[in-house]
Backbone bond lengths (Angstrom), bond angles and torsions (degrees), N, CA, C in turn:
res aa  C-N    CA-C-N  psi(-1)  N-CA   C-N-CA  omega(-1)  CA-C   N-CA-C  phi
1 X - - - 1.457 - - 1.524 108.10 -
2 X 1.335 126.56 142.61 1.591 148.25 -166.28 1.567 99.09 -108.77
3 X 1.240 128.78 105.81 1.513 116.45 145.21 1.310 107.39 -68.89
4 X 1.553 120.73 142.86 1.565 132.53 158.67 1.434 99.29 -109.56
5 X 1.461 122.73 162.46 1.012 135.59 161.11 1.380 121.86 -34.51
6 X 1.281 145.61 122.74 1.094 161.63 158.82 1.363 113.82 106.23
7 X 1.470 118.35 -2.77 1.745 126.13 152.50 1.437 99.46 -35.39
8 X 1.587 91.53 136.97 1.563 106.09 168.46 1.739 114.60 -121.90
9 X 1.033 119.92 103.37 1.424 120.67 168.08 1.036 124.45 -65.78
10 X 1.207 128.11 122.84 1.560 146.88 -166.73 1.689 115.56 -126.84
11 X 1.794 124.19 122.64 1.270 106.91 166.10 1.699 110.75 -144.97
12 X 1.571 101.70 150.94 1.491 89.47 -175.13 1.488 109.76 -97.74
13 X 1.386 124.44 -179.60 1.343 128.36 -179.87 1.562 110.12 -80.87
14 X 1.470 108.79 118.05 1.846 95.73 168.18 1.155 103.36 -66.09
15 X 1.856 103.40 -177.98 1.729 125.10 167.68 1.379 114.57 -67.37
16 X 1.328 126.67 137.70 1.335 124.04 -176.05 1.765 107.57 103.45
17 X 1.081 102.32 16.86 1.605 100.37 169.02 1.408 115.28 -119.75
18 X 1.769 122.55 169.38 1.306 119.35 161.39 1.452 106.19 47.25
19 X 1.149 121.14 -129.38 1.648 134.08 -166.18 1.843 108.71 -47.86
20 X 1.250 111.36 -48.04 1.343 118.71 -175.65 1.451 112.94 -61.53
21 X 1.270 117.36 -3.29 1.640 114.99 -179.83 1.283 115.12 -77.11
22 X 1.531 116.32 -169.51 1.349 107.91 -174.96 1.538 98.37 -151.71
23 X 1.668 122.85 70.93 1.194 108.12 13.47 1.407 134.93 -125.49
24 X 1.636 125.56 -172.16 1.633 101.60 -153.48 1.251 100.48 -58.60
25 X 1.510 110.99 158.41 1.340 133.24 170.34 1.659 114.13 -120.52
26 X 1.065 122.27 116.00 1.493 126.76 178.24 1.482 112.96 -129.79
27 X 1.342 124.94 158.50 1.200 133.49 164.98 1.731 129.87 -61.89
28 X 1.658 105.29 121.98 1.343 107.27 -163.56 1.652 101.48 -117.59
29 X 1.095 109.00 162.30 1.844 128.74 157.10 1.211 109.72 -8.66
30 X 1.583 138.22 92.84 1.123 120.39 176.58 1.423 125.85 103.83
31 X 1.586 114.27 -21.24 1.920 106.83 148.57 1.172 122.93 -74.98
32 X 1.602 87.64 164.73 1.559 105.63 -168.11 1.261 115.83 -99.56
33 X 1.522 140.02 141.59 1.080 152.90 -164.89 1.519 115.24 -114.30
34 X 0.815 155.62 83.18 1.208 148.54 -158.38 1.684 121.73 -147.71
35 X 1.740 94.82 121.39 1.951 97.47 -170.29 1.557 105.28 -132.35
36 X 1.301 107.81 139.26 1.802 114.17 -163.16 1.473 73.30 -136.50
37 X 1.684 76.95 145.00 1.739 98.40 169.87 1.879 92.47 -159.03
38 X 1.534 92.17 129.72 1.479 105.48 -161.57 1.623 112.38 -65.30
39 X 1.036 99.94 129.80 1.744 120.12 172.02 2.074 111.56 91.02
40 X 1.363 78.98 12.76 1.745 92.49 167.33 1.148 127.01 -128.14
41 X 1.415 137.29 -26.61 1.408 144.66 165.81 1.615 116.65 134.53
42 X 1.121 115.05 -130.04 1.798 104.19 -165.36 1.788 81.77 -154.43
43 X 1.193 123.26 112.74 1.680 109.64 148.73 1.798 113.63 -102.24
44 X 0.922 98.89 128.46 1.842 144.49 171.79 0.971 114.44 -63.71
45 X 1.201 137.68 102.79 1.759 123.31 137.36 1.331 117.76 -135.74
46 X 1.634 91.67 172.51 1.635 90.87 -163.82 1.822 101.63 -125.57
47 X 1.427 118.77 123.53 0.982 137.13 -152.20 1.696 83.36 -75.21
48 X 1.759 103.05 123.06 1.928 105.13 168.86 1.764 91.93 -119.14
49 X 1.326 74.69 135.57 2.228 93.19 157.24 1.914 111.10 -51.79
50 X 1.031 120.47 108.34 1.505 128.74 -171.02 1.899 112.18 -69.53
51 X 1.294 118.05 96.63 1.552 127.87 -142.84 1.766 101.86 -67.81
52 X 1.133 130.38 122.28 1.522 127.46 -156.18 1.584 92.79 -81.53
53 X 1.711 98.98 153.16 1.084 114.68 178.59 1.366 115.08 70.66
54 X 1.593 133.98 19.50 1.398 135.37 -156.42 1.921 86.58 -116.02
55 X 1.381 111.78 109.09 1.948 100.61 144.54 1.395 104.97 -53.79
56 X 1.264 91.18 136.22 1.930 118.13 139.80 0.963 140.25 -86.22
């Protein structure tokens, strides 16, 4: 398979993640996110606590 420019990759969560654990496990303040796919680079992020009452 060929990505061209403006392909959008999309994926959902299987069973056995987050909530389904024992016990749940979810993403907090401060993990790291990180996806490499060879001959394109690595995008990064870093999971922040979303500050209440803040517009976006």
């Amino acid at each position: 398979m060929t990505l061209e420019p403006g392909d959008v990759i999309l994926t959902g969560t299987p069973g056995g993640v987050g909530a389904a654990q024992d016990p749940p496990l979810f993403l907090k303040d401060g993990d790291v996110v990180k996806v490499a796919i060879d001959k394109i680079g690595i995008l990064e992020n870093k999971v922040k606590k979303a500050a209440i009452g803040v517009e976006k």
